[in-house]
C-alpha positions as CSV (number, residue, x, y, z in Angstrom):
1,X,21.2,17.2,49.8
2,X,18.4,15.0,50.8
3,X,15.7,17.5,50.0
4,X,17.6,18.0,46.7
5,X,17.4,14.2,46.1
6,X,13.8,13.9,46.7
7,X,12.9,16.9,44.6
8,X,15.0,15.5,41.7
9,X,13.2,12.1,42.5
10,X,9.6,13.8,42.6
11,X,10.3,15.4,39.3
12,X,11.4,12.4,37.8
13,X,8.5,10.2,38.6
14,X,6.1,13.4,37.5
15,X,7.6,13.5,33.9
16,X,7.5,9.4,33.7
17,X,3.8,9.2,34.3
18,X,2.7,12.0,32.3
19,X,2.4,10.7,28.2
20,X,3.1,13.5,25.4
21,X,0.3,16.4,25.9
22,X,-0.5,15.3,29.5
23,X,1.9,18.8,30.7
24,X,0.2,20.9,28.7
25,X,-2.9,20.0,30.3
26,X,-1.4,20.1,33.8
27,X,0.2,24.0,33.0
28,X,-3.5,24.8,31.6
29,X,-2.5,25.5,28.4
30,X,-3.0,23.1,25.2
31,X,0.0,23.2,22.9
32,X,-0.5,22.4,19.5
33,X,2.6,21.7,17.1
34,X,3.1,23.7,13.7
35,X,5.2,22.1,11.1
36,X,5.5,24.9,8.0
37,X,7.6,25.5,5.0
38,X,9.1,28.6,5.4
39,X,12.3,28.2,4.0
40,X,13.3,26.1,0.8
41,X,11.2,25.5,-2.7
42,X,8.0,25.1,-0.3
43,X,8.5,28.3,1.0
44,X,6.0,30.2,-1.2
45,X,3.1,28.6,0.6
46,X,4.3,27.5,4.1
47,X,4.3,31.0,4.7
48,X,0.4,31.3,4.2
49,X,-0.4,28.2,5.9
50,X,1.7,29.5,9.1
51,X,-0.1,33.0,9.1
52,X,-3.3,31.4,9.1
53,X,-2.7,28.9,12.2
54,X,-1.5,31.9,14.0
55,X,-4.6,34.1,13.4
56,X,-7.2,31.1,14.1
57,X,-5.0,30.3,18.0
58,X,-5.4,33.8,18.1
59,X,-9.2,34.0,17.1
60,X,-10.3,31.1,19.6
61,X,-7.8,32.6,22.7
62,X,-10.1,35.9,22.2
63,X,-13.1,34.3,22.1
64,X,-12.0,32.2,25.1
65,X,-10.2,29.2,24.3
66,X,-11.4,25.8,25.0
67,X,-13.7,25.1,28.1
68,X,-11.5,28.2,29.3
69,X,-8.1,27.0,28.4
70,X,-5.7,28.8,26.2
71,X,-4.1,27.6,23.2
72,X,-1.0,27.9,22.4
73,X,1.0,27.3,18.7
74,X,4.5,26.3,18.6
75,X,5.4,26.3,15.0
76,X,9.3,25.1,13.1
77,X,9.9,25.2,9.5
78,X,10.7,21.9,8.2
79,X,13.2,23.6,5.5
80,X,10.8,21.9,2.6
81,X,12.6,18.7,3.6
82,X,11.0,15.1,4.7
83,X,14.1,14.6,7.3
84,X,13.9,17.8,8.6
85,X,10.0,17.7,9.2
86,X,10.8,14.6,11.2
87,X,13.2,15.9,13.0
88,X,10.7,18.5,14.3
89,X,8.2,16.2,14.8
90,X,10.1,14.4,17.2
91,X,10.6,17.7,19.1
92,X,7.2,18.8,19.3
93,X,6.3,15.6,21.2
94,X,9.4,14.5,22.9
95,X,9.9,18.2,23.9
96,X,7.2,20.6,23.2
97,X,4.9,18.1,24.7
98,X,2.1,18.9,22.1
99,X,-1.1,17.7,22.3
100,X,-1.9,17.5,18.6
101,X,0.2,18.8,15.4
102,X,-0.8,20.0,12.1
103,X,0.3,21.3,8.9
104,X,2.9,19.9,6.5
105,X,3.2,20.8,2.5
106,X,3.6,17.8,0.4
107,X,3.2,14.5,-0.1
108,X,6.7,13.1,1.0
109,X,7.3,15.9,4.3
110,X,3.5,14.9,5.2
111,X,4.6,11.0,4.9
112,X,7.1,11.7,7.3
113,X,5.3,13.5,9.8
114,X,2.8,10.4,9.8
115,X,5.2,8.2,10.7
116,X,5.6,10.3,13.8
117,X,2.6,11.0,14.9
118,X,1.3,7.0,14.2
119,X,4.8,6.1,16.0
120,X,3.8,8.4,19.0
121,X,0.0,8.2,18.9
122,X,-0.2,11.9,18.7
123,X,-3.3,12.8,16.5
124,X,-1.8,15.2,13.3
125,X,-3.9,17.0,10.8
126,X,-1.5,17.4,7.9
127,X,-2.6,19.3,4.6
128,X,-1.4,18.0,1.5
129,X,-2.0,15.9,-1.3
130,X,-1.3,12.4,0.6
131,X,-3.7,9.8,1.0
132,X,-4.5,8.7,4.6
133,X,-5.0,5.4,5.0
134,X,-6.8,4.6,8.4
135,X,-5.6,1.2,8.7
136,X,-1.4,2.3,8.6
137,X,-1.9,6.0,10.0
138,X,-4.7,5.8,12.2
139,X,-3.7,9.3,14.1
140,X,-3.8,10.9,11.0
141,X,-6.4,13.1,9.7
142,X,-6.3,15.5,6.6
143,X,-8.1,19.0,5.3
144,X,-6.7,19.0,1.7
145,X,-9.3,18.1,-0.5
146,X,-8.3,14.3,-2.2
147,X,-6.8,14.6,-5.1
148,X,-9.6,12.3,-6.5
149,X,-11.7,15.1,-5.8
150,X,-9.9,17.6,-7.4
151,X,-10.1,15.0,-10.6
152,X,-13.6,14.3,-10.4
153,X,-14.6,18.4,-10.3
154,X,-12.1,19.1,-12.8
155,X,-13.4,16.0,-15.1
156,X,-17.1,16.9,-14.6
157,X,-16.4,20.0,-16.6
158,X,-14.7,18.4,-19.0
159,X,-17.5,16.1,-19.7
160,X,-20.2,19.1,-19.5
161,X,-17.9,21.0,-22.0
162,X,-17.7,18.0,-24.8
163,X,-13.8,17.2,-23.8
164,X,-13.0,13.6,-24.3
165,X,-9.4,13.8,-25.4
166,X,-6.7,14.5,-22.8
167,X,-3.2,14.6,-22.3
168,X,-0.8,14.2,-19.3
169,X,2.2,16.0,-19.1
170,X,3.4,14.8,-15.8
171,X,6.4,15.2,-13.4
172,X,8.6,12.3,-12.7
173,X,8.2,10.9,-9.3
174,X,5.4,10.1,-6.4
175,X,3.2,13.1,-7.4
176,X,3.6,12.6,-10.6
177,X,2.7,9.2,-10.4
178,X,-0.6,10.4,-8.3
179,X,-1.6,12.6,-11.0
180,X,-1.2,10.1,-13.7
181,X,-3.1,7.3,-11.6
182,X,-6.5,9.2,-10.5
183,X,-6.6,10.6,-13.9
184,X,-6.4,7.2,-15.3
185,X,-8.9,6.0,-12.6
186,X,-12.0,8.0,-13.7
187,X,-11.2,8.6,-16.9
188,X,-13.6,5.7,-18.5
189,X,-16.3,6.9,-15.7
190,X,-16.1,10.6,-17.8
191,X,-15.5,9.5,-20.9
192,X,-12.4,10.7,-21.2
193,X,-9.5,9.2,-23.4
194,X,-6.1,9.5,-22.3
195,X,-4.4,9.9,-25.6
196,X,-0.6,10.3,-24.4
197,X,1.5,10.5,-21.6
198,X,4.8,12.6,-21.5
199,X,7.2,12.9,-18.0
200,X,9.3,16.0,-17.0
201,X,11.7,16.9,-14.3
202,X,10.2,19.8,-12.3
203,X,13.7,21.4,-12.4
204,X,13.6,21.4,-15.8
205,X,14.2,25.3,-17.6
206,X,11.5,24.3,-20.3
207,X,9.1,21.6,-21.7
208,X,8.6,22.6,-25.1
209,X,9.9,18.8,-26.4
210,X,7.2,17.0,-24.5
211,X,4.8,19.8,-25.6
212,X,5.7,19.2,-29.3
213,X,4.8,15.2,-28.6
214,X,1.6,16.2,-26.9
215,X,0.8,18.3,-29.8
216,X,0.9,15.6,-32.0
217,X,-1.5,13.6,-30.1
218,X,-4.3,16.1,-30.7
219,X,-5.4,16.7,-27.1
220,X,-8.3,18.8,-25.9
221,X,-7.0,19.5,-22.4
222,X,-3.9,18.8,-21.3
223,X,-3.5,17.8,-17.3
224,X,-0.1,17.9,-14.9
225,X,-0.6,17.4,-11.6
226,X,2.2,20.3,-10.6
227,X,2.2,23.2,-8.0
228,X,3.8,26.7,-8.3
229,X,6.8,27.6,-11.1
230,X,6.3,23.7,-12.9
231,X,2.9,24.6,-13.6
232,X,3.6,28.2,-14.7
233,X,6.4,26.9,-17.1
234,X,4.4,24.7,-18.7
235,X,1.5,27.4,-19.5
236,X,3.7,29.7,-20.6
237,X,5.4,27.5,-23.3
238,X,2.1,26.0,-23.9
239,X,1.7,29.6,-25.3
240,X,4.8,29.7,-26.9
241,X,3.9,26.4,-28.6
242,X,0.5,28.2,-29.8
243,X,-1.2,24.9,-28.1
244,X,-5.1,26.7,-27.3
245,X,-6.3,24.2,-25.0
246,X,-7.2,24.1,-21.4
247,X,-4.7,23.4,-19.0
248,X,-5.7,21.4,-15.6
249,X,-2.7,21.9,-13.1
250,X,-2.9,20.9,-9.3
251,X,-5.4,21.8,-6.7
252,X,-2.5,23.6,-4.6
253,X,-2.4,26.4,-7.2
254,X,-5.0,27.9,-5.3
255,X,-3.5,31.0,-3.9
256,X,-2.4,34.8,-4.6
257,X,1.0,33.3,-5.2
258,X,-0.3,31.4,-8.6
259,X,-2.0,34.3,-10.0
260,X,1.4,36.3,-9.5
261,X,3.4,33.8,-11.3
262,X,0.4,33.5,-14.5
263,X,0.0,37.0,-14.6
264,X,0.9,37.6,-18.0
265,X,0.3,34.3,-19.4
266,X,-2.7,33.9,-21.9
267,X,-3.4,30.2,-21.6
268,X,-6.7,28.7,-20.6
269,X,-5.5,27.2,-16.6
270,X,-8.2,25.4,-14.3
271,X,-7.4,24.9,-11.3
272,X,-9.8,22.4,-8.4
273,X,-10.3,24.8,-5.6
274,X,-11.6,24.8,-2.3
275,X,-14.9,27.6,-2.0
276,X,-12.5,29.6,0.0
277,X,-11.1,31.3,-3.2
278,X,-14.6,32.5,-4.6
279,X,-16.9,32.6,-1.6
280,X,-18.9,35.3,-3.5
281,X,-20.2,32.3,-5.7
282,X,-21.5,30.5,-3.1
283,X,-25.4,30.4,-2.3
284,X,-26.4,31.5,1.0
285,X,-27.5,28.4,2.4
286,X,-24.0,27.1,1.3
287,X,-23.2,25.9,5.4
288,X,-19.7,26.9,4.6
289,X,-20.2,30.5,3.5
290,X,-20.4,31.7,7.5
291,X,-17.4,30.2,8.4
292,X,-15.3,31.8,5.1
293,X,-16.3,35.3,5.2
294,X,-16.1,35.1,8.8
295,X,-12.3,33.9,8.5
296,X,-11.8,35.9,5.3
297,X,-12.7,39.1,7.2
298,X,-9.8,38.6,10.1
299,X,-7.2,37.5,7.5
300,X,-7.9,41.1,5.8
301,X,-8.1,42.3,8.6
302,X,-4.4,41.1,10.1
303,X,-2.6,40.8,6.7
304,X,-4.2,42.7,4.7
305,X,-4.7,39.6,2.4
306,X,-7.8,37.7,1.6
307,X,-7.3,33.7,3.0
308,X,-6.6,31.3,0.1
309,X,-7.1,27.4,-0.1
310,X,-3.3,27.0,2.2
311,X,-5.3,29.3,5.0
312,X,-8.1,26.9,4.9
313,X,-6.3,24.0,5.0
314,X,-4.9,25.3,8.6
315,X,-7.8,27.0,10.0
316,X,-9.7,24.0,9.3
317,X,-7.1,21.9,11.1
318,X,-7.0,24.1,14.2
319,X,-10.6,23.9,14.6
320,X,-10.9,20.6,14.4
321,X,-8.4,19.8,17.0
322,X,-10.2,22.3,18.9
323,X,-13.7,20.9,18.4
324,X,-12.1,17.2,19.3
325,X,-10.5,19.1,22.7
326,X,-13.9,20.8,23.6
327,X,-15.5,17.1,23.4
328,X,-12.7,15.2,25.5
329,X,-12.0,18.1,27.5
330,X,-8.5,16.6,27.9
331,X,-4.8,16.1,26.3
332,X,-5.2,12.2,26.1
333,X,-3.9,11.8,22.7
334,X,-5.8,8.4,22.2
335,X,-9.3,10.2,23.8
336,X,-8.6,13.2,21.1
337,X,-8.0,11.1,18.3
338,X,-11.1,9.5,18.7
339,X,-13.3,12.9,19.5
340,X,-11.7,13.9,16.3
341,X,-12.8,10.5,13.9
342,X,-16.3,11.0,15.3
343,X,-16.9,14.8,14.4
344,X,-19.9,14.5,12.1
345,X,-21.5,17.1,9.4
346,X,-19.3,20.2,11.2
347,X,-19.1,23.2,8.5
348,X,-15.7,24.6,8.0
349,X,-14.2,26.6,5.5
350,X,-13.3,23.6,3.1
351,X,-16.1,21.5,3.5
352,X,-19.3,19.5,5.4
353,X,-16.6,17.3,7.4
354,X,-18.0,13.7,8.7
355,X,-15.2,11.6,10.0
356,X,-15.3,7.9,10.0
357,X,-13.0,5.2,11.3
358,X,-11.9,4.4,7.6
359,X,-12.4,8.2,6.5
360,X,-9.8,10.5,8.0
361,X,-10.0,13.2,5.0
362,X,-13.8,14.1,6.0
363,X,-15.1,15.8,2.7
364,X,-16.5,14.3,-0.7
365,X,-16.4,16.4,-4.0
366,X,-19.2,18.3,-3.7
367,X,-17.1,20.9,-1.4
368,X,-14.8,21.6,-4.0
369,X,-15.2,24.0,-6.9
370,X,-13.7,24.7,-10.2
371,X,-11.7,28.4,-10.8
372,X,-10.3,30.1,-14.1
373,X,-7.9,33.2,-14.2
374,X,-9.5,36.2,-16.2
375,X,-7.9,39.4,-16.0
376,X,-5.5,38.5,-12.8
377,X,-8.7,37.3,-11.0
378,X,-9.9,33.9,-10.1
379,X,-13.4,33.3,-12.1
380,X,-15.4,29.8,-12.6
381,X,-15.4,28.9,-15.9
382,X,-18.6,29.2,-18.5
């Protein structure tokens, strides 16, 4: 009984002093936490993103993990639901004893997972359309592309092609409320005029009302910052409607899954893209083009799927928590967060990234392109 005392005693003192990440160091092994969609309305993309992560562990393990230590990716689905992704953000740390965490799929599940990972100091990569700001999340990094980015590229071409007249069709809530708001910010700087706003509910079986309004208003381009079905909806009854005008949807569109859901739908869509989507546009001495075609080739290889701009989003993460583990050579959260913030001008697949301590997102417009759908394929628009 005494021996059985002491161990219990020894054990318990061991997990006291060792912080979240500290076993996985002590086991050899880094374990890095996997928050995905893969059930629920997010489901269509957290599968991509959860492929990807797995293929990039795999990729580094082969080629000899970090300084000789294996990673190892221990994913949950977070159901498409804020609560729930915070529910398995809690176990990663508390349990899993991860040593970083990335993923996520929207703006309100990656808001939860910050709270998290700022609560518990564990650094997090998410990938979504939320904003990181350094000074409230400052173990928070993100590999989506800002969706002032997206804006900019997509209102660069509209200036280039004579568009000054646009319209927002726009779905009610937070995203909504993003789209709206960075459209509104650079529209003056492009000379673009906002001519109309109209909201709908994303659950909505049609928005050929709020089309009729918007029609009224004489718009060159119409803009709604909506992902997946929303943004196929309103394309297709933008056909019905006979409204021949471009239509600017969301930066996540950027994927096989899109395509598949526009297939038969004759309306002009631009969607912001990462280069990931048409690599064979980029110039050679385009830093990221290695890093694509290189990735590209083991997706095909594994999945039989090129990678998309959700594969990106994760390889990208994994490498840099990688990168920020091969400078610290250790699981300190606090020493890894700060490896990560100062990575500076490392090529990935979607961009140059430079860190800062008030830049946690890492890329600047330039690393983003514009894409069309011509024949089921994505093009850049003339």
């Amino acid at each position: 009984m005494r021996k059985l005392a002491v161990f219990i005693l020894i054990a318990f003192f061991a997990i006291s002093i060792f912080p979240a990440g500290s076993y996985a160091q002590a086991q050899k092994v880094y374990k890095i936490g996997g928050i995905f969609s893969l059930t629920g309305y997010l489901s269509w993309l957290g599968e991509y993103k959860k492929k990807a992560a797995e293929l990039k562990v795999e990729l580094i393990n082969k080629a000899g993990g970090i300084n000789g230590i294996p990673l190892q990716l221990i994913s949950y689905d977070d159901t498409s639901s804020p609560e729930q992704a915070s529910k398995v953000a809690q176990r990663l740390i508390s349990k899993d004893n991860v040593v970083a965490m990335a993923g996520t799929a929207s703006v309100p599940i990656s808001g939860a997972v910050a709270s998290m990972a700022n609560r518990y100091k564990i650094p997090t990569i998410i990938n979504s359309g939320y904003a990181v700001d350094t000074a409230k999340d400052p173990f928070l990094f993100n590999t989506s592309h800002k969706t002032d980015f997206a804006v900019v590229t997509a209102f660069r071409y509209f200036q280039k092609k004579g568009i000054t007249k646009l319209a927002l069709l726009m779905p009610i809530g937070p995203l909504g409320e993003l789209g709206s708001n960075v459209a509104r910010k650079y529209a003056q700087e492009y000379k673009i005029t906002i001519v109309g706003e109209e909201k709908f509910d994303v659950k909505a079986p049609d928005v050929t009302s709020q089309l009729a309004k918007i029609r009224t208003m004489n718009p060159q381009a119409v803009f709604s910052f909506t992902t997946g079905e929303p943004a196929a909806l309103i394309a297709r009854n933008m056909e019905q409607l006979n409204l021949k005008v471009p239509f600017l949807v969301s930066h996540g569109n950027a994927n096989p899954g899109f395509l598949k859901l526009v297939a038969n739908i004759n309306t002009e869509i631009l969607v912001p893209s990462g280069k990931v989507m048409k690599p064979d546009a980029l110039s050679d001495n385009d830093p990221t083009k290695k890093k694509i075609l290189e990735f590209n080739k083991s997706h095909m290889e594994k999945y039989k799927e090129p990678a998309n701009y959700f594969s990106a989003e994760l390889a990208d993460a994994i490498d840099l928590i990688v990168e920020g583990l091969k400078i610290t050579k250790s699981a300190d959260p606090v020493k890894l967060r700060d490896a990560i913030e100062g990575i500076k001008n490392y090529p990935a697949m979607q961009g140059v990234y430079t860190f800062t301590a008030k830049d946690h997102h890492g890329t600047k417009p330039d690393d983003m392109i514009l894409l069309t759908i011509k024949q089921g394929k994505w093009e850049i628009p003339k």
